[in-house]
C-alpha positions in Angstrom: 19.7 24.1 -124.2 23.1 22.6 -124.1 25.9 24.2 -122.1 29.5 23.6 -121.8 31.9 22.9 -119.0 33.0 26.6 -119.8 29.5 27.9 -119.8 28.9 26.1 -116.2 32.6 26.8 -114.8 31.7 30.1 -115.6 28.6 30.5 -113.5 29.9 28.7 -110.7 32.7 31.1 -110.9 29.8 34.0 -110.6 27.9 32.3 -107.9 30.8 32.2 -106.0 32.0 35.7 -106.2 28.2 36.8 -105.8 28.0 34.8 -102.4 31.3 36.4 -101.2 30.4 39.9 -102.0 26.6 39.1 -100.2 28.6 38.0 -97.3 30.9 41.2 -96.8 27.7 43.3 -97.1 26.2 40.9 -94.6 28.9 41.5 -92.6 28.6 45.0 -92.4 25.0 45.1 -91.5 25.2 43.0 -88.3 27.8 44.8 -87.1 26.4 48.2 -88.3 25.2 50.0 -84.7 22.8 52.5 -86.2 20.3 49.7 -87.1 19.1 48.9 -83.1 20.9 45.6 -81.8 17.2 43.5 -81.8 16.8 44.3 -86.0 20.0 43.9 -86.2 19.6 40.2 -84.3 16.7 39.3 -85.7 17.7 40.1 -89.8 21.2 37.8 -88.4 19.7 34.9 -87.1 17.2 34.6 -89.7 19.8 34.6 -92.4 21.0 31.3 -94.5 23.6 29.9 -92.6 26.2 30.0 -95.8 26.7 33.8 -94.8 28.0 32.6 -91.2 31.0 31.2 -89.6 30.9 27.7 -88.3 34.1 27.0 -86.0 34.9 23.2 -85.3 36.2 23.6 -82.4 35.4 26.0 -78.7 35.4 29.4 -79.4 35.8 31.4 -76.4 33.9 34.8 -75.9 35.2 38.1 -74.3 31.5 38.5 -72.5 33.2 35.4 -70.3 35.6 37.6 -68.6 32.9 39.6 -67.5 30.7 36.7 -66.2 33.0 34.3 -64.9 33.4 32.0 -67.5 30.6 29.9 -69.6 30.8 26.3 -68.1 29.3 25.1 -70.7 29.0 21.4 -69.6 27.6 22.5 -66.0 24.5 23.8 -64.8 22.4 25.5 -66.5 23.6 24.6 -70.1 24.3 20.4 -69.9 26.2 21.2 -73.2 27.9 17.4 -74.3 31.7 17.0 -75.1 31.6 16.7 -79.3 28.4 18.9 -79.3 27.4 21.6 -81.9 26.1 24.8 -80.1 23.8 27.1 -82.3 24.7 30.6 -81.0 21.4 31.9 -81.5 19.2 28.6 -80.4 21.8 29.0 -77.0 21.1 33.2 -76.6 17.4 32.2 -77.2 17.2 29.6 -74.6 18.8 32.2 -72.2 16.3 35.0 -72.6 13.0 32.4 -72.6 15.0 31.4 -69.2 15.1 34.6 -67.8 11.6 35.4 -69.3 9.9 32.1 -67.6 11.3 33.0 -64.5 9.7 36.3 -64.1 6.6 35.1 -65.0 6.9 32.3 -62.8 9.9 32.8 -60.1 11.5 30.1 -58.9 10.8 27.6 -62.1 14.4 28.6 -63.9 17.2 26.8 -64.8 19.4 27.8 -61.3 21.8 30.3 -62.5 21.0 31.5 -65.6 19.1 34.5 -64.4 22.2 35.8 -62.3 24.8 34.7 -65.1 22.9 36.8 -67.7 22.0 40.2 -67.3 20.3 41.9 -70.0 23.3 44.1 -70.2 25.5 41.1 -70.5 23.1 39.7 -73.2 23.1 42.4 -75.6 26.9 42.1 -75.0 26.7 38.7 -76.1 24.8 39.3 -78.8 27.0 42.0 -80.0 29.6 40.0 -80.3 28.3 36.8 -82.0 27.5 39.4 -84.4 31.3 40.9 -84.6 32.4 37.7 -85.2 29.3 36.4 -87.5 29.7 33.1 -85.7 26.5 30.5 -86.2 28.5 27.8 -84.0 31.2 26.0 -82.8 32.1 22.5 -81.8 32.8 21.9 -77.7 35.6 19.9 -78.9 37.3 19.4 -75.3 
């Protein structure tokens, strides 16, 4: 089978309208509030990261107005000037936090239990999901 520059322009050309018509649907899902937030989560982070947002630089978050501010190179997060943070690998490592410390109190990261509520959580999560955002780069 030979094809032609044509032939292949042609199918990129689909490909890339087929991915960009995926990722509007996408869209619309994750921000869809009759599916519950957790399916809605879950069917989000496990999706190909070419459907997401990827910001090089800080990104901040209106769920910070509410807490105080996400220092994200203090206590409990250690994040590192130049460092890629994974929306959904940080929100994970916040709810095994809070998880761990009510099985065992006292053996959390200091903070993270008061910082997060689960209210303040599914906030979180709500809007990552608004914004489709897989990461951003702590640029400062």
């Amino acid at each position: 089978m030979t094809i032609t520059m044509t032939d292949a322009e042609f199918m990129i050309d689909t490909v890339v309208k087929n991915i960009a018509i995926t990722k509007d649907i996408f869209k619309e899902i994750i921000i869809d509030q009759k599916y519950p937030l957790e399916e809605r989560w879950k069917f989000w982070s496990s999706a190909p990261t070419f459907l997401k947002e990827e910001e090089c630089y800080i990104t901040s978050f209106d769920i910070e107005d509410k807490n105080g501010g996400i220092e994200w190179f203090e206590a409990p997060y250690y994040k590192e000037k130049n460092e890629t943070i994974e929306l959904s690998d940080f929100i994970e490592n916040i709810e095994w936090d809070i998880k761990y410390s009510q099985e065992k109190p006292g053996n959390h990261k200091a903070g993270t239990v008061d910082l997060w509520p689960q209210n303040s959580i599914d906030e979180f999560k709500e809007e990552v999901l608004r914004k489709n955002l897989h990461s951003f780069v702590l640029d400062w």
